[in-house]
Biopython code that builds the backbone (N, CA, C, O; Angstrom):
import numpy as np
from Bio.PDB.StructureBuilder import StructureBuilder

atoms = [
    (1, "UNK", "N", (101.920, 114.806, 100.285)),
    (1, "UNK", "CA", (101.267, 113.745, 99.524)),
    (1, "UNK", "C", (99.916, 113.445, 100.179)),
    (1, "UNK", "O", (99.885, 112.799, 101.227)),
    (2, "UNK", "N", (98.887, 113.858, 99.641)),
    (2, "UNK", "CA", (97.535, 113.434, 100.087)),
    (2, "UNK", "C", (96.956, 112.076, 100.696)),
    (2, "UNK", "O", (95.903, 111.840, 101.288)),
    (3, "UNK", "N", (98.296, 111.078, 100.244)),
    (3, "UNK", "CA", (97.947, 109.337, 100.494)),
    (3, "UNK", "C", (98.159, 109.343, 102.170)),
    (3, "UNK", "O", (97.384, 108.699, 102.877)),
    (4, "UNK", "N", (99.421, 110.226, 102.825)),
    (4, "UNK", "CA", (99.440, 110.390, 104.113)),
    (4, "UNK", "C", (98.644, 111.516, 104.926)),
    (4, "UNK", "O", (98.704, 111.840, 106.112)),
    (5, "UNK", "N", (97.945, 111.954, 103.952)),
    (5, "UNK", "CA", (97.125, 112.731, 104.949)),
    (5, "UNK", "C", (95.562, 111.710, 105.366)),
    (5, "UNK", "O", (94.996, 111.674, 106.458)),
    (6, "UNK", "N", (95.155, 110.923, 104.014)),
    (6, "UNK", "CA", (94.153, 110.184, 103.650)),
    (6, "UNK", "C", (93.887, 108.999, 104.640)),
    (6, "UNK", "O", (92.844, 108.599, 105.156)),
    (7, "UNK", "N", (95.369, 108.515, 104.741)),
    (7, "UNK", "CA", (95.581, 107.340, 105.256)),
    (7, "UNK", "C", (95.955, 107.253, 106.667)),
    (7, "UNK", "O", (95.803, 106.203, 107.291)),
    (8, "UNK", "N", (96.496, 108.441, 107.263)),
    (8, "UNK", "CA", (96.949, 108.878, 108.497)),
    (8, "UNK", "C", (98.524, 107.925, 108.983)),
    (8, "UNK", "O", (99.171, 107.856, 110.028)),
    (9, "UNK", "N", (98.626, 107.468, 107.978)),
    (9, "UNK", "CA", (100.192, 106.699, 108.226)),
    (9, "UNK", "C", (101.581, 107.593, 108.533)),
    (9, "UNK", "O", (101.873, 108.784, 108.429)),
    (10, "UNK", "N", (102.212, 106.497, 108.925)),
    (10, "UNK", "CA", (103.654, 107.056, 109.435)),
    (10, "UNK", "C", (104.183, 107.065, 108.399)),
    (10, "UNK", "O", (103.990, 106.007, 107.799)),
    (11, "UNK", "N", (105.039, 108.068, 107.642)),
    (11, "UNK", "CA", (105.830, 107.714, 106.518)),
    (11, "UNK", "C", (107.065, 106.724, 106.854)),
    (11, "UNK", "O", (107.337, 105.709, 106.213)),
    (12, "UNK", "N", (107.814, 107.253, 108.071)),
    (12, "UNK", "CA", (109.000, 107.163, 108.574)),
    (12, "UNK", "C", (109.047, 105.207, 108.491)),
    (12, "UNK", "O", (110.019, 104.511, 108.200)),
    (13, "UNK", "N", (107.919, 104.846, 108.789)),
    (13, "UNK", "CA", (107.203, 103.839, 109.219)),
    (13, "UNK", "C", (106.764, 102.453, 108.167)),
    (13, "UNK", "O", (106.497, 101.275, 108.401)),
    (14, "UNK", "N", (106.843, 103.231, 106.999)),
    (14, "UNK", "CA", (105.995, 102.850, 105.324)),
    (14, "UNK", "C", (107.223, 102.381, 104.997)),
    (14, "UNK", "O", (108.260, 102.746, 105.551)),
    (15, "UNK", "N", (107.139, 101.454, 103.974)),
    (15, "UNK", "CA", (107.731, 100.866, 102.866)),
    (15, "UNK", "C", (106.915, 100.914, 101.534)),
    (15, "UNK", "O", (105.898, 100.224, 101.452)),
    (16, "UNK", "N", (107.238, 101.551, 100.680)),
    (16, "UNK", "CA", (105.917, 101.860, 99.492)),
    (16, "UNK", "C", (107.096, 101.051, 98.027)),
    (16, "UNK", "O", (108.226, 101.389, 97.673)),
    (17, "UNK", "N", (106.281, 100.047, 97.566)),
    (17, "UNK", "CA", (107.170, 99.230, 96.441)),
    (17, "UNK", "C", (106.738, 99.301, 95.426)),
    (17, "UNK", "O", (105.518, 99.425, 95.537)),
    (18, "UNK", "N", (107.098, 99.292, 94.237)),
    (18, "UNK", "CA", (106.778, 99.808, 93.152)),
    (18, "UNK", "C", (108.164, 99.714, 91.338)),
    (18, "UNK", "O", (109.194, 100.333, 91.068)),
    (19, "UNK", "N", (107.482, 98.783, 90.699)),
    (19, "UNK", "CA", (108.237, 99.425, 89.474)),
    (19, "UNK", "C", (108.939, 100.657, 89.096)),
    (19, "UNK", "O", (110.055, 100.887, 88.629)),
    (20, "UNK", "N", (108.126, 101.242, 89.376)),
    (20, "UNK", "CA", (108.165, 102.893, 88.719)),
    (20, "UNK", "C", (108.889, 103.733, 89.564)),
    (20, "UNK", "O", (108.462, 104.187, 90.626)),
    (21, "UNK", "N", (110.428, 104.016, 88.888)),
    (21, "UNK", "CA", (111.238, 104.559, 89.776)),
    (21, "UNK", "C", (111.012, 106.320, 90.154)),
    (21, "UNK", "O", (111.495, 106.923, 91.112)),
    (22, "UNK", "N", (110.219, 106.810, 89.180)),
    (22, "UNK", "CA", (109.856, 107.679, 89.444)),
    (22, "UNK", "C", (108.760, 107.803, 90.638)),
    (22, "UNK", "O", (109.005, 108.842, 91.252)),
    (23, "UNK", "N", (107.672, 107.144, 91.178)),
    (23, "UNK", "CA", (106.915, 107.231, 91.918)),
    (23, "UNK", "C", (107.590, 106.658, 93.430)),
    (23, "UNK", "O", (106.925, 106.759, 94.460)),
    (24, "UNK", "N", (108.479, 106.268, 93.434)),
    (24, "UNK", "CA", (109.005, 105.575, 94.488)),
    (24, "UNK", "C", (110.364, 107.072, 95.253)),
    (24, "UNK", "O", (110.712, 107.329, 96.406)),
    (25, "UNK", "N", (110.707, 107.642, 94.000)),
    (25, "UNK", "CA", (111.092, 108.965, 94.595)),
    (25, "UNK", "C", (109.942, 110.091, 95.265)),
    (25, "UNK", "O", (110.054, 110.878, 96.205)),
    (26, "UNK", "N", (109.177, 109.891, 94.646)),
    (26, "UNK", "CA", (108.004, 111.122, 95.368)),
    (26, "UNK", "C", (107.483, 110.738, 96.380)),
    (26, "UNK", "O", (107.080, 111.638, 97.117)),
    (27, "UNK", "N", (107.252, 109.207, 96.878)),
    (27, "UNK", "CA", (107.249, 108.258, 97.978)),
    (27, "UNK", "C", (108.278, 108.992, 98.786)),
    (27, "UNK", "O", (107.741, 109.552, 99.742)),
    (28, "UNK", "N", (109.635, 109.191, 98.725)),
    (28, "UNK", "CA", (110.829, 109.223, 99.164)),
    (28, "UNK", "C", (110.816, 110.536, 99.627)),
    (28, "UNK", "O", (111.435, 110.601, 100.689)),
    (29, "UNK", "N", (110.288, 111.796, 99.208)),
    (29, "UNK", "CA", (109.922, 112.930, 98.915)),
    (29, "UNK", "C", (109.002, 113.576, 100.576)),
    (29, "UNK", "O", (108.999, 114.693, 101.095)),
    (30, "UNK", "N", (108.423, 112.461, 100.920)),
    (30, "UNK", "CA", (107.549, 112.881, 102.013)),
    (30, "UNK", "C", (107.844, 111.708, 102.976)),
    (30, "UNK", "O", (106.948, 111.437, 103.774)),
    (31, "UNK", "N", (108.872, 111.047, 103.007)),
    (31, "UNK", "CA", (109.793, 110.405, 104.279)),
    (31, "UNK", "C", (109.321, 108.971, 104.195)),
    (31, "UNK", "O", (109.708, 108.192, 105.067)),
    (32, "UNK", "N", (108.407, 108.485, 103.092)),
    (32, "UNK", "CA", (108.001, 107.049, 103.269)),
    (32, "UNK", "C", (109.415, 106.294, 102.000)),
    (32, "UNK", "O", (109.834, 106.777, 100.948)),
    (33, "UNK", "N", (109.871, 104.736, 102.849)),
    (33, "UNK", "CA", (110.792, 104.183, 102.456)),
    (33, "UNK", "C", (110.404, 103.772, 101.536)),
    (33, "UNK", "O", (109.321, 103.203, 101.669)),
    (34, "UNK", "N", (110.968, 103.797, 100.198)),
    (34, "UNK", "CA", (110.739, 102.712, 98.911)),
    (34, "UNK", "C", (112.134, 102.235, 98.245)),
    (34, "UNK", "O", (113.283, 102.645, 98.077)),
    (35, "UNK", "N", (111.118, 100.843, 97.904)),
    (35, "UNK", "CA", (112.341, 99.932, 97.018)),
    (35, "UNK", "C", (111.532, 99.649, 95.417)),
    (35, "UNK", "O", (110.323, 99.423, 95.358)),
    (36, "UNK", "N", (112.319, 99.702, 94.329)),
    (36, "UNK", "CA", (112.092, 99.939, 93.987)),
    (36, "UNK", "C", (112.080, 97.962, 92.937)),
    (36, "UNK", "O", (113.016, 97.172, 92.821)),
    (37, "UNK", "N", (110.967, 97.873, 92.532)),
    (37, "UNK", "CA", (110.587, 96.070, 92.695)),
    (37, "UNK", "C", (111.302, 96.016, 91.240)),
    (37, "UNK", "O", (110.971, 96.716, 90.282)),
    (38, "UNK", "N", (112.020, 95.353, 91.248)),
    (38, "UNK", "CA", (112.729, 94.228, 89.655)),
    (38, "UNK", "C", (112.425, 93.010, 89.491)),
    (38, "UNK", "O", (112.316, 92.508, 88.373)),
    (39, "UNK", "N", (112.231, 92.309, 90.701)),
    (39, "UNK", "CA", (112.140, 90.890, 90.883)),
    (39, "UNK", "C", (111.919, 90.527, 92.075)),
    (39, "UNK", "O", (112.027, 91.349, 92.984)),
    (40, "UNK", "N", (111.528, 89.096, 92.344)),
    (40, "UNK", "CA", (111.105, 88.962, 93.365)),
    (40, "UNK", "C", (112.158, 88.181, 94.470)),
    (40, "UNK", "O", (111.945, 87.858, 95.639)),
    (41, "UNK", "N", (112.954, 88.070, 93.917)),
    (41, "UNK", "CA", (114.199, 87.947, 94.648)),
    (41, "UNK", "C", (115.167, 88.715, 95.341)),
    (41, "UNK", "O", (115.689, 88.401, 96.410)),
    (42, "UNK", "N", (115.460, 90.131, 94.423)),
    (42, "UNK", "CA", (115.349, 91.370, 94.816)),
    (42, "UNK", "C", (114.971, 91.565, 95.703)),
    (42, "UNK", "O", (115.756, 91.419, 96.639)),
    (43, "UNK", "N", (113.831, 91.929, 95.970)),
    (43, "UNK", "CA", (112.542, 92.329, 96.471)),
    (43, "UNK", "C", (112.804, 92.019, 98.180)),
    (43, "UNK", "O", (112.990, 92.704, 99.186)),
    (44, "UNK", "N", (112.675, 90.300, 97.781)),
    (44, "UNK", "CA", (112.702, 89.622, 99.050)),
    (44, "UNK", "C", (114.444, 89.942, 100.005)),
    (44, "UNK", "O", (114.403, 90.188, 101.211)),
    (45, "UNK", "N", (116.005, 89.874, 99.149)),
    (45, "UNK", "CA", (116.791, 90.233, 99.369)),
    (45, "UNK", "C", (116.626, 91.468, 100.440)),
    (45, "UNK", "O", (116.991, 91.378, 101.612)),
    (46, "UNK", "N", (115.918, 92.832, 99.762)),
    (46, "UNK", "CA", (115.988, 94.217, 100.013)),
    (46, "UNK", "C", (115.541, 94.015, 101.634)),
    (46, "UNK", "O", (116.120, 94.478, 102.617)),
    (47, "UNK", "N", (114.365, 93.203, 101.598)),
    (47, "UNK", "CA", (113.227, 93.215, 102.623)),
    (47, "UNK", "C", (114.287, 93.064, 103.807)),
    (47, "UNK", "O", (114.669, 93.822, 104.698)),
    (48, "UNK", "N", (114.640, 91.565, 103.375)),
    (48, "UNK", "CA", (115.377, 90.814, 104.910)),
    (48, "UNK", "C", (116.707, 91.904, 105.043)),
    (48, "UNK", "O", (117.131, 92.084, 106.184)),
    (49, "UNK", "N", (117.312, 92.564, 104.016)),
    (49, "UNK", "CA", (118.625, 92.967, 104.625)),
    (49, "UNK", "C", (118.545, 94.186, 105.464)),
    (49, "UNK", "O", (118.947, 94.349, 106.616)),
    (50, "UNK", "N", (117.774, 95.250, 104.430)),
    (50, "UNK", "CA", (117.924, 96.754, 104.584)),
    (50, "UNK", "C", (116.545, 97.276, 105.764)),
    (50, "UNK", "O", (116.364, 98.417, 106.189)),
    (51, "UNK", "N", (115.824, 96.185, 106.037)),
    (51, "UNK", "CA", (114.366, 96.272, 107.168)),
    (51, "UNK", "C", (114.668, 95.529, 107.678)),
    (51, "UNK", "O", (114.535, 96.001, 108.806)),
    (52, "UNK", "N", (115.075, 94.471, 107.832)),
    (52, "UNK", "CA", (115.379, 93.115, 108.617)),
    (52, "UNK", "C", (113.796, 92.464, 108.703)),
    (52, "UNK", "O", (113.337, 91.808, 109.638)),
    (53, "UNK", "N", (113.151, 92.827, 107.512)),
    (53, "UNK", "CA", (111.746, 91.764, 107.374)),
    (53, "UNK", "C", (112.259, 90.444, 107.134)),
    (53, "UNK", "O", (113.287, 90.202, 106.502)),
    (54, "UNK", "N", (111.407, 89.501, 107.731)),
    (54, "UNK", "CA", (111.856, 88.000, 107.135)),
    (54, "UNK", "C", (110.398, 88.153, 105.756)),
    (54, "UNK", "O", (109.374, 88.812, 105.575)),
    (55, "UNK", "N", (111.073, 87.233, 105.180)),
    (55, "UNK", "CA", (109.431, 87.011, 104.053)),
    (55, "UNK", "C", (110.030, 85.426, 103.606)),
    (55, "UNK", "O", (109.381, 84.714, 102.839)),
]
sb = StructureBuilder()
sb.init_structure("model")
sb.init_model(0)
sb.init_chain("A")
sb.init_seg("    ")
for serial, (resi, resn, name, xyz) in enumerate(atoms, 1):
    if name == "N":
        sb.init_residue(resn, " ", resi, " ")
    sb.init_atom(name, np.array(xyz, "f"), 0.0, 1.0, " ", f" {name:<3s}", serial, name[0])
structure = sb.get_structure()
């Protein structure tokens, strides 16, 4: 994916969020984590459980 060559990021490292369940697999594709956004409750749920982000 050109965005990690562009950007010089860690995939392993990334969380990439997104509607579009298709783009969040090709995210997935080159080792960067995605969730895939419905709501913002969701969202916030995913963050704190499965990363242990607070938000």
């Amino acid at each position: 994916m050109d965005v990690v060559r562009q950007t010089n990021i860690v995939p392993d490292e990334t969380i990439f969020i997104d509607d579009n369940e298709l783009n969040i697999k090709k995210a997935e594709e080159v080792g960067i984590h995605g969730i895939v956004f419905k709501n913002a409750k969701q969202l916030k749920e995913e963050l704190e459980i499965k990363y242990q982000i607070q938000v």
